[in-house]
N, C-alpha and C positions, 0 to 999 in steps of 0.2 A: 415499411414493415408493420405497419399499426403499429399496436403497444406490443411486438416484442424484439427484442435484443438481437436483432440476430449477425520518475524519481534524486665539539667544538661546533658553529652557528651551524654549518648545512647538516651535520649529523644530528643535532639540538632539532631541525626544522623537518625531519625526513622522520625523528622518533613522536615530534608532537604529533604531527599533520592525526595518524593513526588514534592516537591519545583524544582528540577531539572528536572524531568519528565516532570512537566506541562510545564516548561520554554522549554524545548528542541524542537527542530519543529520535529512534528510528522510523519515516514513514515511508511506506509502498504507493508510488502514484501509479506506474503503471507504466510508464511515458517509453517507449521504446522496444514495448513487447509490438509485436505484429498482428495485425487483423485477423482475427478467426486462428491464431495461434494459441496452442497449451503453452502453458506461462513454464512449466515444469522447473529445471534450475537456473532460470534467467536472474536471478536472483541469489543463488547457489554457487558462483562463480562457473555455470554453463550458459546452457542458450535456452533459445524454447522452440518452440519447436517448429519455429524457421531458421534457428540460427543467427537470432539477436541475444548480445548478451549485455545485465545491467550490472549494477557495485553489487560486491560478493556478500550479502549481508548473512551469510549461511541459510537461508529462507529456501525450503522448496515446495510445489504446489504438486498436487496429485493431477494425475493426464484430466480431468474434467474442467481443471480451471483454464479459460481460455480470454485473452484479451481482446479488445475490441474499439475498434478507434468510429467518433464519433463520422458520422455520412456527411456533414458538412465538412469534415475534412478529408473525404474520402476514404473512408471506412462503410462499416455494414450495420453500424446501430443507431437507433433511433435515440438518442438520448440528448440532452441539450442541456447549457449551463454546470458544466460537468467542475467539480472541483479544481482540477488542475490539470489545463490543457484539454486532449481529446480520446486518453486511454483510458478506459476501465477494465476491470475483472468481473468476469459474469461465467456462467457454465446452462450446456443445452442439457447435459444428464448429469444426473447423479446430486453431485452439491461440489462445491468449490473449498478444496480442504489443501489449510496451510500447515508445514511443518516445520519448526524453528528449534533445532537441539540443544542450540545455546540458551534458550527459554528465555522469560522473562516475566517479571512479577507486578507487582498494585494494580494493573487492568488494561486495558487496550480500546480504540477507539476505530470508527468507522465512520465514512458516509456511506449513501444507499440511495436507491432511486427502486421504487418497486411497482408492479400491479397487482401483486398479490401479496397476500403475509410472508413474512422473512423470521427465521427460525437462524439463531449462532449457537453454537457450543464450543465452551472450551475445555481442553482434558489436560492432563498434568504430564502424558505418557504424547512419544510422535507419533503420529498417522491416528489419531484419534484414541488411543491408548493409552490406558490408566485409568486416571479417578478423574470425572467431569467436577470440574470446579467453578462452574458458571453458565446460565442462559440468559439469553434475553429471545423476548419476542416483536419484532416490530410491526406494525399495520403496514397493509399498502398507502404508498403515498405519492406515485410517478407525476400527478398532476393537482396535486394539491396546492391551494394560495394561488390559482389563478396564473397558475405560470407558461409561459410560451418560450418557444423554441429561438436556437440563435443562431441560424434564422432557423431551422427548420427540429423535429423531434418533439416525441412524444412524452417520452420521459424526463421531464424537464423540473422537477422538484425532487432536491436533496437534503435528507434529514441525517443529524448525527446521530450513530449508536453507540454506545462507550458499555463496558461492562466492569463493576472493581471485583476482585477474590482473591483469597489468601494460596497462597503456595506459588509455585514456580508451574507454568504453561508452556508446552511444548508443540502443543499444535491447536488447533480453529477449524471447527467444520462451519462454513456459511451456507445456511441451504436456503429455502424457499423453493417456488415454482420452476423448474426452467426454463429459461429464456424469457424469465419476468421480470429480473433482477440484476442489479447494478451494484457493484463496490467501487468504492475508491476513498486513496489515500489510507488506510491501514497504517494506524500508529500503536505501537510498542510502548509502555511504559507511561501512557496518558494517557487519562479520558477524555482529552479534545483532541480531536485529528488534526494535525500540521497541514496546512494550505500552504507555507513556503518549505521546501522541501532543496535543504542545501548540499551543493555535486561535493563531491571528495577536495576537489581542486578548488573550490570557492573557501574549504576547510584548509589547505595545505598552504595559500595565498594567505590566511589569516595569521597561520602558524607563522611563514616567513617575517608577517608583515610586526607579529609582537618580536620577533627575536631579534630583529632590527634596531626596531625600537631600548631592547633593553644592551646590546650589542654596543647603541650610540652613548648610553649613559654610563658604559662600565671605559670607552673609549675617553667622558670627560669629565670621569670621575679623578 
């Protein structure tokens, strides 16, 4: 493609599990959306628009945002060294806009992989609505540092974009070029994007695993 584009004890264990999820900052990797699919409420507690669905984190993306699995794992994009795994968020028109009605506040973070300039906005109101409370601009960078493919792809250098602002955000336009550009891993609530990105069930294992633990102590006490 050349350079473009084209996540009592068992009532005690059943109320943490959730408790730790909501607590945890939230990242989007991407991991599960379908090739050349609109990511739309996969995310949302739906699908997208093959009818893959991820953890409900209320998150939903406008029909342009579409995923994309990398071509060395048989997918259709050219990109290489990808954050996590082989899924990213990219879009052919328009710009790739996220909406999160639960909002959330101090800043948000990203990787990117681009050939041209990347332009984010974020707005206070969903679907890009309200007062903008933040941009950033980034340069192209798809092959900067001398980077090569694994094995193969173009786009193969990723840089972070983090943005801090005051108020409560409820949606994200990501634009740039289309079919120049790459997201992944989308984190909530940091300006460093999360690289391990833990399942529900790795959170609900932990829960069991402390209430055991204090379970054994209250048994020899």
């Amino acid at each position: 493609m050349k350079l473009k584009l084209s996540h009592l004890i068992t009532i005690g264990a059943l109320s943490l599990a959730p408790a730790l999820a909501n607590a945890s900052v939230i990242t989007l990797d991407f991991e599960g959306v379908g090739n050349q699919a609109a990511i739309n409420d996969f995310y949302n507690g739906g699908t997208d628009s093959q009818g893959n669905s991820g953890v409900n984190y209320g998150v939903s993306f406008g029909s342009d945002a579409l995923g994309c699995i990398d071509s060395d794992a048989g997918g259709s994009c050219a990109f290489a060294n990808e954050p996590t795994a082989d899924t990213v968020m990219f879009f052919l028109s328009g710009s790739s806009v996220l909406s999160y009605d639960a909002g959330f506040d101090t800043g948000f973070s990203f990787f990117y992989t681009s050939a041209r300039d990347v332009s984010v906005n974020v707005y206070s109101g969903v679907n890009l609505t309200g007062d903008l409370l933040g941009s950033i601009n980034l340069s192209n960078n798809a092959s900067d540092n001398a980077c090569s493919g694994d094995p193969t792809g173009n786009f193969c250098n990723w840089d972070i974009g983090s943005l801090s602002f005051a108020g409560i955000a409820r949606s994200i336009d990501f634009g740039g070029a289309a079919n120049y550009v790459g997201f992944d891993n989308i984190t909530f609530g940091s300006t460093n994007p999360d690289t391990e990105v833990p399942e529900p069930s790795s959170l609900a294992i932990l829960a069991l695993g402390v209430l055991g633990l204090a379970s054994r102590r209250l048994k020899s006490a």
